[in-house]
C-alpha positions as CSV (number, residue, x, y, z in Angstrom):
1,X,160.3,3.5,-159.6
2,X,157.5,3.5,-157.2
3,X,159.1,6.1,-154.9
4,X,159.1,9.8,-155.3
5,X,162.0,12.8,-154.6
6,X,160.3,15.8,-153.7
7,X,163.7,17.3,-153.1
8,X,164.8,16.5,-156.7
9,X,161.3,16.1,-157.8
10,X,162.1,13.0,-160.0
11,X,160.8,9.2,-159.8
12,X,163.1,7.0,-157.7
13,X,163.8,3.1,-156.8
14,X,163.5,1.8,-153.5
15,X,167.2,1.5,-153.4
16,X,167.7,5.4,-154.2
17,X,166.7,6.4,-150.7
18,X,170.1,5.3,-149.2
19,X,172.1,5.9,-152.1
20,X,172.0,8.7,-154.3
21,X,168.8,10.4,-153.0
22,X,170.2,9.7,-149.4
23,X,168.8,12.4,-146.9
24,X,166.3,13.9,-149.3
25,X,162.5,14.1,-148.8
26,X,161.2,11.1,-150.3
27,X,157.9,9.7,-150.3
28,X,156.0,6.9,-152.4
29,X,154.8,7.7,-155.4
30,X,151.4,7.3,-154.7
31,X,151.7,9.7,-151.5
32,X,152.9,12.7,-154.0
33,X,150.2,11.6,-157.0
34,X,147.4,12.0,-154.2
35,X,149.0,15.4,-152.9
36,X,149.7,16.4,-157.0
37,X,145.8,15.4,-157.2
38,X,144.5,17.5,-154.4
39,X,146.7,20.3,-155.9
40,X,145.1,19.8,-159.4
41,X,142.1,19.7,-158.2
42,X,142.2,22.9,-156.6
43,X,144.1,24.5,-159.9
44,X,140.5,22.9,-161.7
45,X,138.2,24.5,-159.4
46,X,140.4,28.2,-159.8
47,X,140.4,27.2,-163.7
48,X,136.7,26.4,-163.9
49,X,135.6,29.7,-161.5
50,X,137.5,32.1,-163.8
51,X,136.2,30.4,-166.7
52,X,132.6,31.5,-165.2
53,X,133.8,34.9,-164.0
54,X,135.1,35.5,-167.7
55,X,132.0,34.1,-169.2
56,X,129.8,36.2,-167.1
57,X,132.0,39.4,-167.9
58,X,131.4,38.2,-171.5
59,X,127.6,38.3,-171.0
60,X,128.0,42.1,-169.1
61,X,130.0,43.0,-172.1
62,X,127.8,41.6,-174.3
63,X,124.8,43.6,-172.3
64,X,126.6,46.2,-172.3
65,X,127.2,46.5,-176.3
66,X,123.3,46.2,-176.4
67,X,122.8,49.2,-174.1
68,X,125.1,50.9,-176.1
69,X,123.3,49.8,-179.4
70,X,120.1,50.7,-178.1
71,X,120.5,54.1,-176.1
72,X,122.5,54.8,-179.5
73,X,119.9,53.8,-181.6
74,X,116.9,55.9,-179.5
75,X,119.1,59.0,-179.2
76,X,119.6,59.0,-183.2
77,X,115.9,58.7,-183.1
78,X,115.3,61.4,-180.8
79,X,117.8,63.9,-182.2
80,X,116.3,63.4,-186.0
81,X,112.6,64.2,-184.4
82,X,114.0,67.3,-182.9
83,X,116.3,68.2,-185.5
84,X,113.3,68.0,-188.0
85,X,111.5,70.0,-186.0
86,X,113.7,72.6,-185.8
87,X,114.2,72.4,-189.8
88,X,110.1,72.8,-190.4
89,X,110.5,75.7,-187.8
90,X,112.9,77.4,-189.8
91,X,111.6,76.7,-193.0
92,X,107.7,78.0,-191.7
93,X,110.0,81.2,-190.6
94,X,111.5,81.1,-194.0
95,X,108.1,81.1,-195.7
96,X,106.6,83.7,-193.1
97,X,109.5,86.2,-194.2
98,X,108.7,85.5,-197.9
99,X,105.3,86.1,-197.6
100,X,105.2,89.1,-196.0
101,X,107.8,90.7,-198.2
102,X,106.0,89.3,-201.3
103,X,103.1,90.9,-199.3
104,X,104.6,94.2,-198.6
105,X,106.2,94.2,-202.1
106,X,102.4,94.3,-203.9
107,X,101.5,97.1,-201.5
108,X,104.6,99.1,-202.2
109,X,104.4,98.6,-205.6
110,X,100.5,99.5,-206.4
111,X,100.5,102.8,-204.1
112,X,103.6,103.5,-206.9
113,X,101.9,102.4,-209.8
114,X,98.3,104.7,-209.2
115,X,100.8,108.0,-208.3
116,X,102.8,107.0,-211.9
117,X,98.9,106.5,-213.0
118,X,97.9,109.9,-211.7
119,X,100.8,111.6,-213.2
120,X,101.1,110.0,-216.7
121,X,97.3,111.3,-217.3
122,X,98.2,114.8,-215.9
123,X,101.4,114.9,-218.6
124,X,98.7,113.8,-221.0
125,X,96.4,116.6,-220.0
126,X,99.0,119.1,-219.8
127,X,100.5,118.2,-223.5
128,X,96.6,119.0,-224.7
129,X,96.3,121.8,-223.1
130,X,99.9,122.7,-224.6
131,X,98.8,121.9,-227.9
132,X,95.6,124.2,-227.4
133,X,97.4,127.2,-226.2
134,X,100.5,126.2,-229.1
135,X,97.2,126.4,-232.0
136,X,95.8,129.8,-230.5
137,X,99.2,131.6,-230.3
138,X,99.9,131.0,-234.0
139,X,95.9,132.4,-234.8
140,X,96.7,135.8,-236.9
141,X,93.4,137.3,-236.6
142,X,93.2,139.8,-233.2
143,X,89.5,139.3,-233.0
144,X,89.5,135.6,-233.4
145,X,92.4,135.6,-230.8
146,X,90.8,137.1,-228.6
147,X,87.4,135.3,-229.1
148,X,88.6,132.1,-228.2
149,X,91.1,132.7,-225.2
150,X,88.2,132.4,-222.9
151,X,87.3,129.0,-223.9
152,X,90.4,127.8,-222.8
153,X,90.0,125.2,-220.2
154,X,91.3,126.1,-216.9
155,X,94.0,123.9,-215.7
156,X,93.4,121.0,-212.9
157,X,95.4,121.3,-209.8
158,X,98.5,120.1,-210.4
159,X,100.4,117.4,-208.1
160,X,102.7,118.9,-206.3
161,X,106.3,117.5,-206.0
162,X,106.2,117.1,-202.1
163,X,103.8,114.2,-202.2
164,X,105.8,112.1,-204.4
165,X,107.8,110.7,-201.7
166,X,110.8,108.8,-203.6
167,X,112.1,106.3,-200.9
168,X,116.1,105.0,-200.8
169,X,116.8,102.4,-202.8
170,X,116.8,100.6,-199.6
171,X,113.5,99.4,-199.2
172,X,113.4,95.5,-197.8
173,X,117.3,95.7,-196.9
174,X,116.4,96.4,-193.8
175,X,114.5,93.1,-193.5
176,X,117.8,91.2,-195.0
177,X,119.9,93.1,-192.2
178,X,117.4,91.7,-189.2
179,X,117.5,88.4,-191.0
180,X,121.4,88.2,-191.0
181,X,121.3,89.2,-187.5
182,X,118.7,86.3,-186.5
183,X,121.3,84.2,-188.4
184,X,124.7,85.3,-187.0
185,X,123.2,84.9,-183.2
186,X,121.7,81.4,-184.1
187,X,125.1,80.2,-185.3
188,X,127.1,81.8,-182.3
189,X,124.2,79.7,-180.0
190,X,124.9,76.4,-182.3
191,X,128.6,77.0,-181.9
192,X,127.9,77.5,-178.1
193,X,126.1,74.7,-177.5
194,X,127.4,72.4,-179.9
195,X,130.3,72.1,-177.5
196,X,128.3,70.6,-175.1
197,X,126.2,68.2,-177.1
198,X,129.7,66.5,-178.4
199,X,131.3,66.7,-174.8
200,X,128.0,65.2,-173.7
201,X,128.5,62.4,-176.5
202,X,131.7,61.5,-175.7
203,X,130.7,61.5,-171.5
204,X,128.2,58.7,-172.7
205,X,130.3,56.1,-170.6
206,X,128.6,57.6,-167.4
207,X,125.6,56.0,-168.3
208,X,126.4,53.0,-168.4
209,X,127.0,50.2,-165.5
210,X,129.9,50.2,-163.6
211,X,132.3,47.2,-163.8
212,X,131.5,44.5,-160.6
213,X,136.0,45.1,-160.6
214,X,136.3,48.4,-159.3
215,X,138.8,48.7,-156.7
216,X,138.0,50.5,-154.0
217,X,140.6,53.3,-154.4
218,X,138.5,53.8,-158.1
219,X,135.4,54.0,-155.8
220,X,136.7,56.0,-153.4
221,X,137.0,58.9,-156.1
222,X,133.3,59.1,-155.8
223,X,132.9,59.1,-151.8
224,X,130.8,61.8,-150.7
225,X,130.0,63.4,-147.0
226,X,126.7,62.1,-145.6
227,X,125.1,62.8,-142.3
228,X,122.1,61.4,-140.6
229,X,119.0,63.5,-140.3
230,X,117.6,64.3,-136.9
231,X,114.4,64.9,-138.1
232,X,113.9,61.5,-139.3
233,X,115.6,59.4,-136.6
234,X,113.1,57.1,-134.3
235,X,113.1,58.1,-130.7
236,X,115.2,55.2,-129.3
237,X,118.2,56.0,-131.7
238,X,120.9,58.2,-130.5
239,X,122.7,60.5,-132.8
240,X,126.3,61.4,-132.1
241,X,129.6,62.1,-133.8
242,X,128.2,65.2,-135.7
243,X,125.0,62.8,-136.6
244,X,127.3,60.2,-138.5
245,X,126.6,57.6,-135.5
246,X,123.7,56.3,-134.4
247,X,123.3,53.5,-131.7
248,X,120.4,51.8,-130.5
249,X,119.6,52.1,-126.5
250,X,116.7,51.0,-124.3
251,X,116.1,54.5,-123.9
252,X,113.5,57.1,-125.7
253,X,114.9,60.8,-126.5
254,X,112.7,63.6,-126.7
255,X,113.1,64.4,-130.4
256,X,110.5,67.0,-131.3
257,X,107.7,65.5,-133.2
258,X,107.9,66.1,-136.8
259,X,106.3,64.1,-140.3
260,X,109.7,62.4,-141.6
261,X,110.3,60.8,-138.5
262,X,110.3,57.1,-138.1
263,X,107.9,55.4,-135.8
264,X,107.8,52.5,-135.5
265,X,110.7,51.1,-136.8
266,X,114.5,51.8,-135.5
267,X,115.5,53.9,-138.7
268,X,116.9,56.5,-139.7
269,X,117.9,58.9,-143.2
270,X,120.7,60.7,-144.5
271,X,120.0,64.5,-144.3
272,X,121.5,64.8,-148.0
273,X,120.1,63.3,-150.9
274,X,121.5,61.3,-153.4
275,X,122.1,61.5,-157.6
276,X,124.9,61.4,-159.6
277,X,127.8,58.8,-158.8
278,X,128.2,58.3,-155.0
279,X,130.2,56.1,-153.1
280,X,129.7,55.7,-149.0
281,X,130.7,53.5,-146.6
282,X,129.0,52.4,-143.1
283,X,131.2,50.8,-140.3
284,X,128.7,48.8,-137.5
285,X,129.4,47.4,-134.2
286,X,127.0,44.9,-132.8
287,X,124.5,42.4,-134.1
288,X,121.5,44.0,-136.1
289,X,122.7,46.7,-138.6
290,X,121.0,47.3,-141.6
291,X,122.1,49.2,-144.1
292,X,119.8,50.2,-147.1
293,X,118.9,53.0,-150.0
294,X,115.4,54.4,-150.6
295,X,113.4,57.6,-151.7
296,X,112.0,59.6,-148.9
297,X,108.6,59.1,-149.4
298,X,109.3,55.8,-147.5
299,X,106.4,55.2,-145.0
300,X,107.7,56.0,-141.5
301,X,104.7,54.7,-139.2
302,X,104.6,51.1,-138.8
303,X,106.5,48.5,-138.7
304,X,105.4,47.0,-142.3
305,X,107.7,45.6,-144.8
306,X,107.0,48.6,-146.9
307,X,108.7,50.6,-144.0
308,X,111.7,48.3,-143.1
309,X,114.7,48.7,-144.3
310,X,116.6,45.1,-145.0
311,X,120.3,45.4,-146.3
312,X,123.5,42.9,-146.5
313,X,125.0,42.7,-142.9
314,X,128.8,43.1,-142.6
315,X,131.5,44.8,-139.9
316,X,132.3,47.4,-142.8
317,X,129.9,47.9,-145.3
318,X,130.6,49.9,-148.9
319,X,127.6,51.5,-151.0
320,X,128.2,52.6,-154.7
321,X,125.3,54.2,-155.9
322,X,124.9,55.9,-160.0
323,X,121.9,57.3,-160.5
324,X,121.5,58.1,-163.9
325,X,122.8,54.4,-164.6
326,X,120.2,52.8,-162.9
327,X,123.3,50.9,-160.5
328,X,123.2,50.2,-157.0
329,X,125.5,47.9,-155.5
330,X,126.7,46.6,-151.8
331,X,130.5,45.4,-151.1
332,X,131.8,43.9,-147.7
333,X,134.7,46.0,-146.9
334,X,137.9,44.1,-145.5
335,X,141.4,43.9,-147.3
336,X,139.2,43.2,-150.6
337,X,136.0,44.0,-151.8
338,X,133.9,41.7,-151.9
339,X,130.2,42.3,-153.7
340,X,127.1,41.3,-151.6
341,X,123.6,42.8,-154.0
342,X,123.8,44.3,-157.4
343,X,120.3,46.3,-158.4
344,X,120.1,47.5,-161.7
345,X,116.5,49.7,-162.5
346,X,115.6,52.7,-163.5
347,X,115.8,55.5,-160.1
348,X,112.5,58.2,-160.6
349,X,113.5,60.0,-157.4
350,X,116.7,61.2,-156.0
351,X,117.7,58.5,-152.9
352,X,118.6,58.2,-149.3
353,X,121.1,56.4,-147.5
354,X,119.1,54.5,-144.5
355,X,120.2,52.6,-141.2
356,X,118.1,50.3,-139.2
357,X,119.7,48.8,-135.7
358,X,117.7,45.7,-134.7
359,X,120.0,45.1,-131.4
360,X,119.9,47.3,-128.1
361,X,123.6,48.3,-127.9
362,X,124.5,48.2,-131.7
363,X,126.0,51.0,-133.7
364,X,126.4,51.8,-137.0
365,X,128.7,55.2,-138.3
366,X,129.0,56.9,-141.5
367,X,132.6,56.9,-142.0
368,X,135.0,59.4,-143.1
369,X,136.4,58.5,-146.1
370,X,140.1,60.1,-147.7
């Protein structure tokens, strides 16, 4: 059994060739092991690189449950501090109100106490002087009557009515009417808001990183419209196509002078600047194409390495950018995807798309994306 059938992919006998297995494909067994080895091989090598893309997903998974744990764990933090805050704020406002009514409520409440003072010793005064005037009216003698009727004391003036001002029985319920009003409009605000703290809770997927298996029809949902600012081209780049091309020539334009423009090196900016999710892509012709991200306070005299831009070089080149995420990655565009740089940091500034051409006759464009 030392020959194989492929057509009836068994083990056969020398004989079998021109006998039963007569006009199949055969070949020795050794032939088909080797091919059956390449072929395993190959299975191995597809085996052992998904093993180390799934292992590596693992480890961005596992990343990614830590950033999840974390920002979690600092935004419980964060919201407690402010929460607190607000609580001693309303409790200080709680204690101001209290005090000032306890306040008010002692003032109120002596001015009423020396007018009930003031009239309790004028009823006393009056009832002696009642009792004076009861003793002489019941005095039988005329002349004795009349003797001591001038020694009456004359009356003090009495308080009139008028200044006894008797308020409502209101008083502070004017106070509880402002404070329900502070109340209902700080619970229509929490209501408001509210809705946007818990949409904003459950939007927390947008900060964190993107998967490295985006298609590019999921990127494409972020594309946005860039154009290249004239302002900060160099003068040997040309600017054409509504300033979404730019090619390099041996020839120097007349560009007005102006501070954002580059020069010394063969660069130019996006006119529009970048946050939020965005998703570009950059389609060169020619050697020398660089395609690159940066804030604008990049240096533009010189030719320094602080100046240059340096990006992954492809025909077609695809730029996802999330901002708050901290994510910035490059893909070389052709019937896949395929990733070239992955950044991950923290972005301070809102960004720039940049292109540097390195070769006289090269061309880079800003494509239209659908």
């Amino acid at each position: 059994m030392k020959m194989f059938c492929r057509t009836d992919q068994q083990s056969i006998c020398y004989l079998c060739p021109v006998d039963e297995h007569k006009g199949h494909d055969t070949v020795s067994a050794a032939a088909e092991r080797s091919e059956k080895q390449r072929e395993l091989e190959v299975s191995r090598q597809n085996i052992q690189q998904r093993i180390q893309d799934r292992e590596k997903d693992v480890k961005l998974l596992q990343q990614e449950v830590e950033a999840i744990n974390g920002s979690a764990d600092k935004t419980v933090g964060n919201s407690e501090k402010m929460f607190t805050e607000l609580i001693r704020l309303m409790e200080k406002r709680r204690s101001d109100v209290k005090q000032q009514v306890r306040s008010q409520q002692q003032t109120e409440v002596s001015r009423v106490r020396e007018l009930q003072e003031k009239l309790e010793q004028e009823i006393t005064e009056l009832k002696r002087r009642d009792a004076e005037m009861k003793k002489l009216s019941h005095t039988q003698d005329h002349n004795q009557f009349l003797h001591d009727y001038p020694s009456l004391s004359p009356l003090s003036e009495s308080t009139h009515s008028s200044s006894i001002k008797i308020r409502p029985l209101r008083f502070f319920e004017d106070v509880t009417a402002a404070v329900s009003e502070v109340r209902d409009k700080l619970q229509a605000f929490l209501r408001e808001k509210w809705t946007n703290i818990s949409q904003t809770v459950t939007e927390v997927d947008v900060l964190l990183p993107e998967p490295e298996y985006m298609t590019r029809a999921e990127f494409l949902k972020f594309s946005c419209d860039i154009t290249l600012d004239p302002n900060t081209v160099n003068t040997q780049l040309l600017l054409s196509d509504g300033n979404r091309k730019v090619t390099l020539t041996i020839q120097i334009y007349p560009y007005s002078s102006h501070p954002d423009r580059f020069t010394g090196c063969l660069q130019v900016l996006s006119k529009e600047s970048l946050t939020g999710r965005c998703y570009w892509e950059v389609e060169q012709r020619g050697r020398g194409v660089y395609v690159a991200v940066t804030y604008k306070n990049i240096s533009r005299a010189g030719r320094s390495n602080e100046s240059a831009f340096g990006g992954p070089q492809s025909s077609r080149v695809g730029v996802y950018l999330d901002h708050r995420a901290g994510i910035l990655s490059f893909y070389s565009i052709s019937e896949t995807m395929t990733l070239l740089h992955r950044v991950q940091t923290t972005f301070t500034q809102p960004l720039h798309a940049g292109l540097r051409l390195y070769w006289v006759g090269a061309s880079a464009e800003l494509c239209k994306l659908k």
